[in-house]
Each structure stands twice: as C-alpha cells, then as structure tokens.
C-alpha positions in Angstrom: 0.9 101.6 -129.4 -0.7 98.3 -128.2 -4.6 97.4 -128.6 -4.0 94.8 -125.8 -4.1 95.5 -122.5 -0.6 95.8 -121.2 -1.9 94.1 -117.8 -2.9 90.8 -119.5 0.5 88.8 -120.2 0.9 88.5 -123.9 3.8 88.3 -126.1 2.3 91.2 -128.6 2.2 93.3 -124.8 5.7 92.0 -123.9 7.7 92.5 -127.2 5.6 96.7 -127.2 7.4 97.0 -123.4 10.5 95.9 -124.2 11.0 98.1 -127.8 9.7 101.0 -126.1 12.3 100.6 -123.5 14.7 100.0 -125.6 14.0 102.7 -128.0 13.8 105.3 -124.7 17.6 104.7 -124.0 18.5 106.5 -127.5 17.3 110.2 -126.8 20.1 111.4 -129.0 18.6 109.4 -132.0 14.7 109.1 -131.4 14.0 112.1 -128.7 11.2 110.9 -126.8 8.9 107.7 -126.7 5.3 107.5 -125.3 3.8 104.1 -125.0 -0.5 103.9 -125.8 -2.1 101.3 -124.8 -5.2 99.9 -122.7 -4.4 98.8 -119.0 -7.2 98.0 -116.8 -5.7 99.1 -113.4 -4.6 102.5 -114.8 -4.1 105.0 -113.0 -1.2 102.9 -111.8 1.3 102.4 -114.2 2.8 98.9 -115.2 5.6 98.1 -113.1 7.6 96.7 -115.9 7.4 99.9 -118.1 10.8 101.6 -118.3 11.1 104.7 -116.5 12.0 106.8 -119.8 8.9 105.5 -121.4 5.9 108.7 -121.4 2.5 106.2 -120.4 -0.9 106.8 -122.0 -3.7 104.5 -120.9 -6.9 104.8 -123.0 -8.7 102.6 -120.2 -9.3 98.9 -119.4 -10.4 95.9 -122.0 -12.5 93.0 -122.1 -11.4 89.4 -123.5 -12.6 89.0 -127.0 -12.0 85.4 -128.9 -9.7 85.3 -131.7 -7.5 83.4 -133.8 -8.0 80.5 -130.8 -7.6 82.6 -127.7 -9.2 85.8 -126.7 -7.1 88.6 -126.9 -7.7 91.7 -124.2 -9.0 94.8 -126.5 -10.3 98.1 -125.8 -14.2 98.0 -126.9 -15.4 101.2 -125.0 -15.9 104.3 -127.1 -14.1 106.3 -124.4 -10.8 104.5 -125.5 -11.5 105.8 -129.3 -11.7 109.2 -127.5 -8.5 109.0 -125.6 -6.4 107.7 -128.4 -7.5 110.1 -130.6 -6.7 112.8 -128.0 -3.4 111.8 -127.0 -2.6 111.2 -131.1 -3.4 114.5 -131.9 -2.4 116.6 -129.2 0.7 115.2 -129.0 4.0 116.3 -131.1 4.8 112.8 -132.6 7.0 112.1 -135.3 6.1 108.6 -136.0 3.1 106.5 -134.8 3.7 102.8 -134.8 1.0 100.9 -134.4 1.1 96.8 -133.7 -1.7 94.9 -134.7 -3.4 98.5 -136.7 -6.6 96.7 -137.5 -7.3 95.9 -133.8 -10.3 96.9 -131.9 -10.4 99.9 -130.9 -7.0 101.7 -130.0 -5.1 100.2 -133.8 -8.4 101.4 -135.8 -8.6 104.5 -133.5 -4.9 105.4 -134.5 -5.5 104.8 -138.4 -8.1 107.6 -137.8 -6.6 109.7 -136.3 -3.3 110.1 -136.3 -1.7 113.1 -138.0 1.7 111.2 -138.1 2.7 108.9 -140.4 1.7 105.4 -139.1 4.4 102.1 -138.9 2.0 99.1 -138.3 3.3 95.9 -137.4 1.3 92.9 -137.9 1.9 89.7 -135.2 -1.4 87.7 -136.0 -0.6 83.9 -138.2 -4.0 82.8 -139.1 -7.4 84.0 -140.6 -11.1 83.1 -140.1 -14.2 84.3 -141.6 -14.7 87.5 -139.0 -11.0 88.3 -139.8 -11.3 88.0 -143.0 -14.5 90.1 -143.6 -13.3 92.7 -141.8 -10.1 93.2 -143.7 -12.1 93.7 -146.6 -14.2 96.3 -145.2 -11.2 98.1 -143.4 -8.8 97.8 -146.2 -8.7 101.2 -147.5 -8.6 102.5 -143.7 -4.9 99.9 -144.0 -3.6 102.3 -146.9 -2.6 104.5 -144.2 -0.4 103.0 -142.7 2.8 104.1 -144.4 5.1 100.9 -143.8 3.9 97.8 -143.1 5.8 95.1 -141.1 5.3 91.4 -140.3 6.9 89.5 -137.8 7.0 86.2 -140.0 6.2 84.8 -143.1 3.3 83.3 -141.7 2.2 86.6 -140.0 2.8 88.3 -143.7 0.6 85.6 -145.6 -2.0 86.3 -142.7 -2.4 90.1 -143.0 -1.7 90.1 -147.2 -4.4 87.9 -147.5 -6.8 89.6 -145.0 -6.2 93.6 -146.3 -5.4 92.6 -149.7 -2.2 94.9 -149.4 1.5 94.5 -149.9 3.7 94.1 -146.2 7.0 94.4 -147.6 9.0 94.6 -144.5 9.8 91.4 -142.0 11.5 92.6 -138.6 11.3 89.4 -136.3 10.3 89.8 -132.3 13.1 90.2 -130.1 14.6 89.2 -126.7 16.5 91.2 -123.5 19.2 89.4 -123.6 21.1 89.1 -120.1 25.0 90.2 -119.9 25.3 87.7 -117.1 25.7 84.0 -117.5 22.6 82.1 -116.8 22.2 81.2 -112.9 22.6 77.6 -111.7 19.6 75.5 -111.8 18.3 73.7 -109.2 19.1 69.9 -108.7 15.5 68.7 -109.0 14.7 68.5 -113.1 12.2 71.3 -113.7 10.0 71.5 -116.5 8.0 74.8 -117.1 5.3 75.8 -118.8 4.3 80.2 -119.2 1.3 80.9 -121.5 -2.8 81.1 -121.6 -4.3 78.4 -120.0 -6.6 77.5 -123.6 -7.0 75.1 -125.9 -4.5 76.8 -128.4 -1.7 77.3 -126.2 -1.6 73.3 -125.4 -1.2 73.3 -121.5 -3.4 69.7 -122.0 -0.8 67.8 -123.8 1.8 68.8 -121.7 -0.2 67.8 -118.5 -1.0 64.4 -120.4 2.5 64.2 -121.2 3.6 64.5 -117.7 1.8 61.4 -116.7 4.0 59.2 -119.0 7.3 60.9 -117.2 9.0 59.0 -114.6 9.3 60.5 -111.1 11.4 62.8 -110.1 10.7 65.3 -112.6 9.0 69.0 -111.7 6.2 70.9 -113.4 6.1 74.4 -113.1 2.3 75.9 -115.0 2.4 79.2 -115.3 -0.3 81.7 -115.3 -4.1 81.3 -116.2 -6.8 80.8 -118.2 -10.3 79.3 -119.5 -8.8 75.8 -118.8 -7.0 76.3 -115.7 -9.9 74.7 -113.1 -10.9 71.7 -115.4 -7.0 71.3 -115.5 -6.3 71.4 -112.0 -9.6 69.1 -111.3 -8.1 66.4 -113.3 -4.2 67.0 -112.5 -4.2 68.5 -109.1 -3.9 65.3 -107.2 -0.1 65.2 -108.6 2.3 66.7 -106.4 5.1 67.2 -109.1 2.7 70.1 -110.7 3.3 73.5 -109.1 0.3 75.6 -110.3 2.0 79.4 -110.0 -0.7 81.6 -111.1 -0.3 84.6 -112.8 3.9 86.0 -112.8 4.7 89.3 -113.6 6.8 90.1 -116.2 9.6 91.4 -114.3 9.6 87.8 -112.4 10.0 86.1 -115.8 13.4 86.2 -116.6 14.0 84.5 -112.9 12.0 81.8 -113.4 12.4 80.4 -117.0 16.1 80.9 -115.4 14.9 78.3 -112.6 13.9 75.5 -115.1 16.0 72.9 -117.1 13.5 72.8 -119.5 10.9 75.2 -121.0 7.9 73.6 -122.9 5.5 75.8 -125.3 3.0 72.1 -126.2 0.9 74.7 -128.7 -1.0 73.6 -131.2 -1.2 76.4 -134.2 -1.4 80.3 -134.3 1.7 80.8 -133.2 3.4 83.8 -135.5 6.9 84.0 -133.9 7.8 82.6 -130.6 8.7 85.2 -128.6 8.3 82.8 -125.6 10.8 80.6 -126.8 13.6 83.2 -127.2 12.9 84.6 -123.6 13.6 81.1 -122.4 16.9 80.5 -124.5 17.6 83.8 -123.5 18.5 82.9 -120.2 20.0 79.4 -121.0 16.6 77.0 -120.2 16.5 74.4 -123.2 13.2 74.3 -125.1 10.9 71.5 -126.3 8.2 72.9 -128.7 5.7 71.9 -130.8 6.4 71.5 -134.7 4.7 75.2 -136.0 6.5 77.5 -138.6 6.2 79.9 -136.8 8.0 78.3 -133.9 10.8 77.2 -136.8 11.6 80.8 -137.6 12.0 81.6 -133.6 15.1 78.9 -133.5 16.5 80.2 -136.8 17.8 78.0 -140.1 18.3 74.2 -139.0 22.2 73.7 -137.6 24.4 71.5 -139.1 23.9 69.0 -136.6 21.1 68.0 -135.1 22.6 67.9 -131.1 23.6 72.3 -132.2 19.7 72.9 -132.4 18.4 75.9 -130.1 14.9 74.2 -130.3 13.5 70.3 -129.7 10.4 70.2 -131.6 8.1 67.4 -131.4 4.6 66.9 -133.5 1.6 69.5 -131.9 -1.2 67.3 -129.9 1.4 64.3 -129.4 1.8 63.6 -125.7 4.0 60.9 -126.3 6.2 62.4 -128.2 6.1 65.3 -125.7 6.8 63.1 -123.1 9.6 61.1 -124.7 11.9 64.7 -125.5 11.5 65.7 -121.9 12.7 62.3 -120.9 15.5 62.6 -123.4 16.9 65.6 -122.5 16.8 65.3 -119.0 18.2 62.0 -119.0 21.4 63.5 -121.7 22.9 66.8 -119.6 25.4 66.8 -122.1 22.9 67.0 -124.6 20.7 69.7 -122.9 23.4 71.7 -122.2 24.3 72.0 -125.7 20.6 72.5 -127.1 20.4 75.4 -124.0 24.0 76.9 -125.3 22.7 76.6 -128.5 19.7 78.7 -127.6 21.2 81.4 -125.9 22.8 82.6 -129.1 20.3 82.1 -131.0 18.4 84.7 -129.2 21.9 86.9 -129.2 21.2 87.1 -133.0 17.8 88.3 -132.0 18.6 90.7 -129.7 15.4 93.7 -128.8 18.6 96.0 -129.6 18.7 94.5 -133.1 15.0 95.0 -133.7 15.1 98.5 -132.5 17.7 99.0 -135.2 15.6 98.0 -137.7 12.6 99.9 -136.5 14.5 103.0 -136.5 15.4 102.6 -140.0 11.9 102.5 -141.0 10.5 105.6 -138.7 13.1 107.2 -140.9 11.4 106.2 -144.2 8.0 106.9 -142.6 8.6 110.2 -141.6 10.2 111.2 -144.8 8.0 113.1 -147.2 
C-alpha cells in the first residue's frame, strides 16, 4: 500500500512499484500481490505497474506540504471507504503498509485491516504537525505488527514521532539491469530528476551551471512549484533542456543518457533511492553531503577515486560546480566512480529487499 498517488513521481511511489513487481514474480512463495494506492487518472492503470500486480485505486489526491515538499495524499473520505473495502473484503495474508501514519489510505489500513500490518517508514525529519500527530495516533501505531525503517535517520524520525520501537532496517532498492550500461553520448550531459522545490535543490544546481565552462549539457527533469521562476531566470541558456514530466518506464533510458547525475538537495532526504537508480545504470553521481544520501553509496571505500558517490556541501554552488568540472574533465576518474556505483546498487538490488521483506511477512503472519 502507498498513500501517495502512484501518478505523481516519487521515490516512496517508485520503490512500492518495483517490490510489488518484484514480489509478483514469486507465486510459489508469496501467492498473489495486490498493490493499493491513490492514482488520480484511475480507471486507467499505471503503465509501469507489472502485469502480475492485482491494482486497487482508492481515488485521486491533492498536494499537501510536508517535511519541505508536498507529498500527493488521499484526503477524500471516499478513499477511507475504498481502502477499507478492498482490506477487508479481500483474502490477504499480510498488509504492508509504507508510510502507515499517512493521510488517509496508511491511517485507513491501521483501521481496518483484519491482517496483520508491516509498515515501513521512509520520512527523515520532524516538525511540529508531525510531531503532534504522532502523539495522538500513537496507539493507532501499536498495530502495526513490524515496523521497518529505511535508514537510521528515517528510524530516529518515526521513534521520536510515535514514541515506539522500529527494530527493523531494510534499505530501498534498485532494478538492476543485466545489460551493460549503453554508450553515452559525446556531448557531457549533466541531469537532474526530482521536484522542482526548494528541498530538492534544482536552484543550486542551475546556479552551479553558470560557473561551468561551455560545452557541458543540462538535462531538468520533471516539475514543480519552482519550475517557472526557474526557467524565467535560466531559460535564456541554451545548454538547459527543460524535459518536463518522464515516466517511470523512460527513466532508466535517460539517467543511462547522462555522464553525470546530480541530486543538489538540501535535507530530508531518508535514503537515495534516486541515486542508486542512476548508478544502476552506470551514470556517475554528484550529491549533496546528507546522511541519508551517505547510507545510499554504502561504507566509505578505501580509496577515495573507488567512491560510488561525489558528495559536495548542500547549498554550495561552487562546490557543485567545481565536481562536475572535475569529473568531466577526469574520464578515467568518472569511469571509476560510475563502475563504482553500479555495484554498489548490485548490493542493493529490489531482489535483495524483497528477501528481506518476505522474511518479515513471515514473522507478521505468524500467531
């Protein structure tokens, strides 16, 4: 189940699509798996859902701010009523909730599901709303049967908030291609992917970019609050391909396309999911200092030109500016921080964190 509208790119949406696929191609070990979720152009179903995958939509969502952006929940009472119908008319042996405390479809399943519940909490960060409403939704928290984190940071967040143990950590995953990356192009490409806000740092890349020589490609990526005021101030520069909103089965192609992806954010960040869907491919990343953009790359190598990730200080164009110059200018040294990355999200495979999840539906459904 996802309370965020699996039409609205987000990596809570994306990692829910790609463990329920996963988890579909095992009907000897998990039978069948139905997906919940809000989706705003239901009744079509979302293109990048695996065919095995049963789809519920519980209807559409508006944008709602938190934790610096403004995540797309469910807020109509019909989607309480649908996920409450599907949850107890269907024969499930496990519900597993991400993000349970979310508005309305991770409260709705709390209620009312008849199943013992696996919530898995993704948010790094509190603030006051967050924090008030743990404490009046913690005993509704109790029952969820096993709790999971995706970090550290995304344990602190929802221990301090519910006031609860979350004993398990099972990182995000990645699809990881069988194929060798394809060729780049000759022209150095830099992209950026993510929410056009504040948060997310698409500023400080821009401002970056002005301090890069010639020659050098930016790729933005989908959309957001900022995107017009952006493109006001940048749009006279040819190098900046604005792309609009990509669908997720385009993604893999294009972070594939770049030399270099770029996630310039400035905090929230639990795990970077974005990250590993880069090195996944064998694109080189440059991100910004956060912990929970450490955990993504993995323990530090034993030398420094081995490291999956470039990270540079958040909100510091200059410093931004000077790794993209440095690793474009060193193939030999992008090439090894790209190979790097590629294994690094080999040891975080989605096939690995299915394993794990399986694991613990077993100790959830267990009496």
């Amino acid at each position: 189940m996802s309370p965020y509208d699996l039409a609205v790119p987000g990596g809570v949406q994306t990692q829910v699509v790609a463990l329920a696929a996963e988890l579909a191609e095992r009907p000897e070990e998990i039978g069948s798996v139905t997906l919940i979720a809000p989706f705003k152009r239901e009744p079509v179903r979302p293109p990048e859902l695996a065919g095995g995958v049963g789809f519920r939509p519980v209807g559409g969502s508006i944008a709602v701010p938190a934790n610096g952006s403004r995540s797309p929940v469910a807020l109509s009472p019909l989607a309480w009523t649908r996920t409450a119908s599907v949850l107890r008319g269907g024969a499930f042996d496990v519900v597993h909730v991400h993000e349970p405390m979310a508005p309305l479809v991770g409260l709705a399943a709390c209620v009312s599901s008849r199943a013992p519940l696996v919530g898995t909490f993704h948010r790094a960060g509190t603030d006051r709303l967050y924090a008030v409403e743990g404490r009046l939704l913690r005993r509704l928290a109790e029952r969820v049967r096993v709790r999971v984190a995706v970090s550290d940071e995304a344990r602190a967040t929802a221990e301090e908030m519910l006031g609860l143990d979350v004993p398990h950590i099972v990182p995000n995953g990645v699809a990881v291609p069988a194929e060798p990356p394809a060729p780049k192009t000759d022209l150095p490409t830099v992209l950026f992917l993510g929410r056009h806000e504040e948060r997310k740092g698409l500023a400080v890349l821009l401002e970056a970019s002005t301090m890069v020589g010639p020659g050098v490609r930016f790729l933005v990526a989908n959309e957001g609050p900022q995107t017009e005021s952006l493109r006001r101030r940048y749009g006279h520069d040819r190098r900046i391909e604005w792309l609009g909103l990509v669908e997720e089965a385009k993604k893999p192609a294009l972070f594939s396309s770049a030399h270099l992806y770029c996630s310039p954010a400035l905090g929230g960040e639990s795990f970077g999911v974005v990250l590993l869907e880069a090195m996944a491919v064998g694109t080189a990343v440059v991100a910004s200092d956060l912990p929970g953009y450490r955990r993504a790359a993995g323990p530090p190598p034993v030398q420094d030109a081995s490291q999956p990730v470039v990270f540079v200080p958040p909100g510091d164009p200059v410093a931004l500016a000077s790794a993209i110059e440095g690793l474009l200018g060193d193939k030999d040294r992008l090439a090894a921080v790209a190979a790097s990355g590629r294994r690094r999200a080999a040891e975080l495979s989605v096939r690995k964190v299915a394993d794990a999840y399986v694991q613990l539906y077993r100790s959830a459904s267990r009496p």
